[in-house]
C-alpha positions in Angstrom: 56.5 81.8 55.2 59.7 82.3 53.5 62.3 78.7 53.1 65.6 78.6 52.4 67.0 77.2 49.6 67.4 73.7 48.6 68.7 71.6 51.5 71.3 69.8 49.5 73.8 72.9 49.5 73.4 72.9 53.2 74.4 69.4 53.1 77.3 70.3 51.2 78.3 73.3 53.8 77.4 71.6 57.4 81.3 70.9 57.7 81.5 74.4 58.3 79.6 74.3 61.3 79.3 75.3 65.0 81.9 72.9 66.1 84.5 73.1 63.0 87.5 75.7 62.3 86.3 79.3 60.7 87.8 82.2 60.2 86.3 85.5 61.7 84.6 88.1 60.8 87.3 90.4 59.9 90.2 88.2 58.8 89.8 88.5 55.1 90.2 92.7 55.5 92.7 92.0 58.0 95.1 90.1 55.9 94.3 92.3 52.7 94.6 95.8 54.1 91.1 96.2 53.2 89.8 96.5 56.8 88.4 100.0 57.6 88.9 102.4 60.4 87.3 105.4 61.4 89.8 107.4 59.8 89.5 105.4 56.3 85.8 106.4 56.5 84.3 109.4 54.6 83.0 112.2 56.7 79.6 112.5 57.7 77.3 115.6 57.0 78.0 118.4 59.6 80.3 116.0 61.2 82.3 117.9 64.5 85.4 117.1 65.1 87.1 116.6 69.1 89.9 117.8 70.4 91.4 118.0 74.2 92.6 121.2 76.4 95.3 119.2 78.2 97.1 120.3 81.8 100.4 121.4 81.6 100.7 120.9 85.2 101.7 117.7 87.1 99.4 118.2 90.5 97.7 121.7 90.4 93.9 123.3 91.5 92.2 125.3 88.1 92.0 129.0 89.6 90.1 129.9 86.0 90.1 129.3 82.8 89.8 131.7 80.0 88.3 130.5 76.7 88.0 133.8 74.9 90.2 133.0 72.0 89.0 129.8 72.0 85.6 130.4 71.1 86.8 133.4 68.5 88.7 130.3 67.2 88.1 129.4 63.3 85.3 126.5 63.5 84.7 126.4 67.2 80.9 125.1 67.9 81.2 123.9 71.4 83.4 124.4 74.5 83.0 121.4 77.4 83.8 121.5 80.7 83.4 118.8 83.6 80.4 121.7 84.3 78.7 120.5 81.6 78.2 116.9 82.2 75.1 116.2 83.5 75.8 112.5 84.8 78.2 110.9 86.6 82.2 112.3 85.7 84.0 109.7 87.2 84.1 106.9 85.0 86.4 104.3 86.2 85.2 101.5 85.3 85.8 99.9 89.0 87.3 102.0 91.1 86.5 105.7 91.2 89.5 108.3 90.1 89.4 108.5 87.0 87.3 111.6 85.9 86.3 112.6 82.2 87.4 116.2 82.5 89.2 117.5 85.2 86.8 119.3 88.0 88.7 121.7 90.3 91.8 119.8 90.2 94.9 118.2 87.5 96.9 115.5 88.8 99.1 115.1 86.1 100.6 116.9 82.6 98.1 115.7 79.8 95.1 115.2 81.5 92.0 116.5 79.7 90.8 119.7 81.4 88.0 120.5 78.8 86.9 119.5 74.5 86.4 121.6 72.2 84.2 120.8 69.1 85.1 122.2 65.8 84.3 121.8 62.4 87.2 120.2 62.1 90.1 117.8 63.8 92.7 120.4 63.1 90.9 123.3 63.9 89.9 121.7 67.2 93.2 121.0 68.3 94.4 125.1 67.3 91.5 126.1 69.4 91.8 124.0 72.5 95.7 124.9 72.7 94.2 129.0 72.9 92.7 128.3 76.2 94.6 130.4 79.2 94.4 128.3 82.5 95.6 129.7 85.8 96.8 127.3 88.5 97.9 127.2 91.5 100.8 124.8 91.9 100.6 121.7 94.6 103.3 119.9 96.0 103.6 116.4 93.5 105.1 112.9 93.9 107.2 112.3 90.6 108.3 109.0 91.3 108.2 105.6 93.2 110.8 106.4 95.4 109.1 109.4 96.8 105.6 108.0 96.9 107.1 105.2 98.8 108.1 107.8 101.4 105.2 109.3 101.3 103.1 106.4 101.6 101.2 107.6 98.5 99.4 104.9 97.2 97.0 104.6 94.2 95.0 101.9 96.0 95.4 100.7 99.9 97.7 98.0 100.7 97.0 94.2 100.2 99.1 91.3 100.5 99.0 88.1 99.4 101.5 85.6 100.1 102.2 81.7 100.2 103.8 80.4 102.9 107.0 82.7 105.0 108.9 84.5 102.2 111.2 86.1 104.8 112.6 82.9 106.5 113.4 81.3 103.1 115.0 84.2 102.2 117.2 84.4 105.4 118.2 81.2 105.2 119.2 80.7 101.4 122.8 79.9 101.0 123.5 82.7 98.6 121.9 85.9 98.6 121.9 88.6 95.5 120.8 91.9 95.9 120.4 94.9 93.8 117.8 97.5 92.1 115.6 97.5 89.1 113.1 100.1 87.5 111.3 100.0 84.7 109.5 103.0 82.5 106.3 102.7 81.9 103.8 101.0 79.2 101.3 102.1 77.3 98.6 99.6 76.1 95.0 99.8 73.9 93.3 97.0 72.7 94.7 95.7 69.2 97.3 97.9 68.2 99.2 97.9 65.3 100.8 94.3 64.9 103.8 93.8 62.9 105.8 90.3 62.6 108.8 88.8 60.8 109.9 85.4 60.0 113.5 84.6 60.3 114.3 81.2 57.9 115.7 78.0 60.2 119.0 77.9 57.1 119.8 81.6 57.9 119.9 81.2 62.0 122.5 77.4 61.4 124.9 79.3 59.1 125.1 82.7 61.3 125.8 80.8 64.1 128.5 78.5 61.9 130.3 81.6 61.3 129.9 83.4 64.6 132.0 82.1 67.4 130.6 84.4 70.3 127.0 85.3 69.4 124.5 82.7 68.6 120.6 82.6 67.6 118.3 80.7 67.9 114.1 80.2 69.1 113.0 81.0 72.6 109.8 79.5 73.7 108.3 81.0 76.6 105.8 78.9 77.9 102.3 80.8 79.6 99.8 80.0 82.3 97.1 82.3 82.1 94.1 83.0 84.4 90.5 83.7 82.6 88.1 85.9 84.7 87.8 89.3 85.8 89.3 89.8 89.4 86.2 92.4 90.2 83.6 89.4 90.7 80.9 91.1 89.5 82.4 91.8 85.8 82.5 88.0 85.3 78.9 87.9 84.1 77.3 88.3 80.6 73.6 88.0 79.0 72.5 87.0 75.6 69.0 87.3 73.2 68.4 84.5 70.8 65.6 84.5 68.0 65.2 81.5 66.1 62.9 82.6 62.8 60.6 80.5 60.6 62.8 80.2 57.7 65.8 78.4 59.9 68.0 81.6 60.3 68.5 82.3 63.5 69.8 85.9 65.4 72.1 86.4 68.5 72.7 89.4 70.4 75.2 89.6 73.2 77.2 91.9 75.8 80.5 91.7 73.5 82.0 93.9 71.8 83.8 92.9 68.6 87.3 94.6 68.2 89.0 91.9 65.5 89.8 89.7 67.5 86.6 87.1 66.4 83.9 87.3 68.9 81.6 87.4 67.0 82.2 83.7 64.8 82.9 82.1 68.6 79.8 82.8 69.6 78.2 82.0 66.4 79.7 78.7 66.2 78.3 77.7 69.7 74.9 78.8 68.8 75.5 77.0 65.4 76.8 73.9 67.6 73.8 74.1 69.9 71.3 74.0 67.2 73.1 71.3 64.7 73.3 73.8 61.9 75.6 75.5 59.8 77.2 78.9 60.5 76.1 80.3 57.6 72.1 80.0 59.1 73.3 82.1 62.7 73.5 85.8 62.2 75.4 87.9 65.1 74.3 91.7 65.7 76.1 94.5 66.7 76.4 95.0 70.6 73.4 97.3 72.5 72.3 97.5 75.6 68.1 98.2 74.4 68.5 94.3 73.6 71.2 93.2 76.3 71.6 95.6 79.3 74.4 96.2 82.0 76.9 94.1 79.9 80.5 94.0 81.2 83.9 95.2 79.6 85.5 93.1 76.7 88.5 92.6 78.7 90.2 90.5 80.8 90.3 87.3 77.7 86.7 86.8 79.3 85.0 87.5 76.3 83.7 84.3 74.9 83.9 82.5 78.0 80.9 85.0 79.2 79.3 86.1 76.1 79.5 82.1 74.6 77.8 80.9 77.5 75.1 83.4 77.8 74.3 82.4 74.1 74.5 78.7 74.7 71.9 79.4 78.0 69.3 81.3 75.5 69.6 78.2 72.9 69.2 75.4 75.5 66.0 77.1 76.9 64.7 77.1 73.2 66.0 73.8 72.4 64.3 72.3 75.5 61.2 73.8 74.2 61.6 72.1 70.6 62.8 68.7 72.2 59.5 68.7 74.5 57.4 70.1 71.3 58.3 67.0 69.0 58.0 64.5 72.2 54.3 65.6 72.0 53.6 66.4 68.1 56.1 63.7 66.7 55.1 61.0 68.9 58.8 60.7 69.9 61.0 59.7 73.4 63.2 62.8 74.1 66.0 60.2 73.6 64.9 59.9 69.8 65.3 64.1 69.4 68.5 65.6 68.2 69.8 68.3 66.0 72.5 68.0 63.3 73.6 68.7 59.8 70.5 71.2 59.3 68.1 68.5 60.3 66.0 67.6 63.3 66.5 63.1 64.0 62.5 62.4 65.4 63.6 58.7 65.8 63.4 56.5 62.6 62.3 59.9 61.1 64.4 62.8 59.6 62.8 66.3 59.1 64.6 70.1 57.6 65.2 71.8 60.4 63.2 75.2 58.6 60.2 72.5 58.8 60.7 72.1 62.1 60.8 75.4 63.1 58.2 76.2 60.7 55.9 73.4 62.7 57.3 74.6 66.1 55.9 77.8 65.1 52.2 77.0 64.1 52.0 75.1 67.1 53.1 78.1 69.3 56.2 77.1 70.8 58.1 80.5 71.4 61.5 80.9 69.5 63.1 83.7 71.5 65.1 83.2 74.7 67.2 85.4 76.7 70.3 84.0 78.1 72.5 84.5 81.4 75.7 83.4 82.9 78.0 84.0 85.6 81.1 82.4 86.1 80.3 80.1 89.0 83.0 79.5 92.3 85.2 82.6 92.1 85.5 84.4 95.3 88.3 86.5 97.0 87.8 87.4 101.1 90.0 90.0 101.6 90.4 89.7 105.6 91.3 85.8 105.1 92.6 85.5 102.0 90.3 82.5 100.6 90.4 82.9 97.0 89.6 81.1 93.6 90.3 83.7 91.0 90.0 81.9 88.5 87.6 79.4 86.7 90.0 77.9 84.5 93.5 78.7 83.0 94.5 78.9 79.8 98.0 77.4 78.5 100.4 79.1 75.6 103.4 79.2 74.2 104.8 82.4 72.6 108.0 81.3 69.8 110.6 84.1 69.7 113.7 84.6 67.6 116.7 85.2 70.2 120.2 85.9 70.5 122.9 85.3 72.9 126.2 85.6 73.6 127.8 82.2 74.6 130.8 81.6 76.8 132.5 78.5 78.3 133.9 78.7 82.1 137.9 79.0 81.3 140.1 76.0 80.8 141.0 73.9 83.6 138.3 75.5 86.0 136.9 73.3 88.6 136.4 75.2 91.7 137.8 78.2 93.5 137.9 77.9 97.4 135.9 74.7 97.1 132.9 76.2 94.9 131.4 74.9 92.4 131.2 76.8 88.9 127.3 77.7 89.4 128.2 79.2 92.9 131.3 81.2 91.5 128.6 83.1 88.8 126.0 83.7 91.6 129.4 85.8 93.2 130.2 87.2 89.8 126.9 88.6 89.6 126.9 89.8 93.3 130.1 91.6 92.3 128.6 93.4 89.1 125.4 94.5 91.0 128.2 95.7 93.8 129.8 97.9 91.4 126.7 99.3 89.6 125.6 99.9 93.4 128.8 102.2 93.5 130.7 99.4 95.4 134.3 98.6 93.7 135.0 94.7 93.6 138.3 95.2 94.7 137.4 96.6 98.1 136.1 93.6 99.0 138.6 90.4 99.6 135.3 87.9 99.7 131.8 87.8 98.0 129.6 85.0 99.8 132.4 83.3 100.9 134.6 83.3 97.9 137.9 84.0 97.6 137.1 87.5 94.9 140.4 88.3 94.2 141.4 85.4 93.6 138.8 84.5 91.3 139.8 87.5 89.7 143.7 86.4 89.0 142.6 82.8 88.3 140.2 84.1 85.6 142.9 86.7 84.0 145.4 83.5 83.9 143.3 81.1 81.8 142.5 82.0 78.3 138.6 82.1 77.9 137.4 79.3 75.6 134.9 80.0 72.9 131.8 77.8 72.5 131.4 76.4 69.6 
């Protein structure tokens, strides 16, 4: 049976392990550039190549579609439709309504209405624009606004409130009111990343020189909720093999994207054992050695995944603890695991020997692992929740600049209101005239005087913060 080296390097590396500080995976290629992509890779042989017919229509039912030049298309292998998928074409992920290839029906501009494969990416992309689609045109909601008033909905209504937002609104002292809208976001996992450090000096002697507009940090502080709110995502398995020679493998339902996976759950199977990282080997993600795994999402990663693991190597452990009660002559007390050895009372042994021993004496060295996030429950008729198992607390530092003003000299109060109520009016009258509402129409806004905030204001000379 093969050993590992001499156990006075391990010595020298165990303050590497499960339970210290180490970087991932990927950071070395991260920080170097050296970290490759699909598109850094060199083709394979035959390789095929993807590319998407898209809908040119927002809401529309396919009459036909024509692939003629498509096929007679340089490089064209394959043409596929939803007709051609033999399993399930929905594939949302929770929720159904989000098919692979449109069937029948597009519900908005871009959506994939067939692939093409081609012996190459450009080619593919020539081809599927050759496609000739007839539609017929439905009626389509284009905004908020008009789904509102349509009561068009991507999933039914739900409301969840805490205590009576309508009385406290009714009886605040000042009101505000006004519109917003936002466009929209698109997000993937890990995108390109890009940040810049502005120097302490710089930010004191711009705002030295500038009277009006200052910089400065921002911290915004962040509570944030780990778990999936679907309750059955929050679960995750694991496979652990523990070998003769010391190493020892995981598998598990993560997937690695950069973001270091991979070295958590490492260092808590390297914890749980008392050995160094460099003995715990993680491999790549499949569901022939861990089945119906559940997204890498929702920061849930190594809170599932790590757990799973540390349930396969406390079923093993248990095993080893109970094995050198019985062959060691040993309390269960005396047993534990650290610094690449195995502490049998007054007694210190490798822990390759032990394994090694553990082995001949057929103790098995291979545990699946489970875990679900225990106490998380939503009733959607009463509203009893706990969505969360625990909560996570950050701070995100920003660079920031403002434009600083002083009320105007002499300034106390107008009407009998204090400063902080005379900016909740100034406000009110800014989202009055953006509403189309002219300031000057009105002689009061809450209860203050407005034009004669307005003379008072153009009498004083503004004073500059300094």
């Amino acid at each position: 049976m093969r050993k590992l080296p001499g156990l006075a390097s391990e010595r020298q590396q165990s303050h590497i392990s499960g339970n210290r500080s180490a970087k991932h995976d990927s950071a070395h290629l991260h920080v170097t550039g050296k970290a490759l992509y699909i598109d850094d890779r060199p083709e394979m042989a035959n390789q095929l190549h993807a590319g998407f017919g898209l809908s040119t229509e927002t809401h529309a039912d396919i009459i036909s579609i024509n692939f003629e030049e498509v096929w007679n298309s340089p490089g064209v292998v394959a043409v596929i439709t939803a007709d051609d998928i033999p399993g399930h074409k929905d594939i949302g992920p929770v929720f159904p309504g989000d098919t692979l290839l449109a069937d029948g029906r597009v519900d908005y501009i871009g959506q994939p209405v067939f692939a093409v494969a081609a012996t190459s990416h450009k080619a593919a992309k020539i081809a599927a624009r050759k496609a000739v689609i007839q539609y017929r045109t439905l009626d389509a909601i284009l905004g908020i606004d008009q789904a509102m008033a349509q009561n068009s909905f991507v999933r039914p209504d739900h409301t969840m409130n805490k205590g009576d937002a309508g009385q406290a609104i009714a009886n605040a002292d000042h009101w505000l009111s006004g519109q917003m809208s936002n466009g929209r976001q698109e997000h993937f996992y890990l995108e390109g990343q890009i940040a810049s450090v502005i120097p302490r000096e710089a930010i004191s002697a711009f705002n030295q020189q500038s009277p009006v507009l200052k910089k400065g940090l921002a911290l915004t502080p962040v509570k944030f909720g780990i778990s999936f709110t679907a309750q059955h995502l929050n679960q995750a398995g694991a496979l652990v093999h523990v070998y003769t020679d010391g190493s020892i493998q995981i598998n598990h339902g993560g997937t690695e994207m950069g973001q270091g996976l991979y070295t958590k759950v490492a260092q808590i199977v390297a914890n749980e054992f008392g050995v160094s990282l460099e003995r715990v080997q993680v491999t790549s993600t499949r569901t022939d050695k861990v089945p119906n795994t559940s997204p890498t999402a929702a920061s849930s990663g190594t809170d599932l995944n790590g757990k799973a693991a540390q349930d396969a190597c406390q079923k093993i452990r248990d095993r080893l603890v109970d094995f050198a009660v019985e062959h060691y002559g040993v309390s269960g007390q005396e047993v534990s695991l650290h610094d690449n050895e195995v502490q049998l009372g007054e007694r210190q042994v490798p822990f390759a020997d032990f394994i090694q021993a553990a082995y001949l004496n057929r103790i098995s060295l291979s545990s699946s692992g489970f875990y679900s996030t225990p106490e998380i429950h939503y009733d959607r008729e009463t509203r009893a929740k706990r969505f969360r198992q625990r909560l996570e607390h950050k701070g995100n530092l920003s660079p920031a600049q403002i434009e600083h003003m002083r009320c105007p000299v002499g300034l106390k109060s107008i009407g009998g209101r204090k400063p902080a109520e005379i900016a909740i009016a100034i406000a009110a009258e800014i989202l009055s005239i953006q509403n189309g509402n002219r300031g000057e129409n009105h002689k009061k806004r809450d209860g203050i005087p407005w034009q004669g905030l307005k003379k008072l204001l153009n009498s004083h000379q503004h004073e500059v913060a300094q």
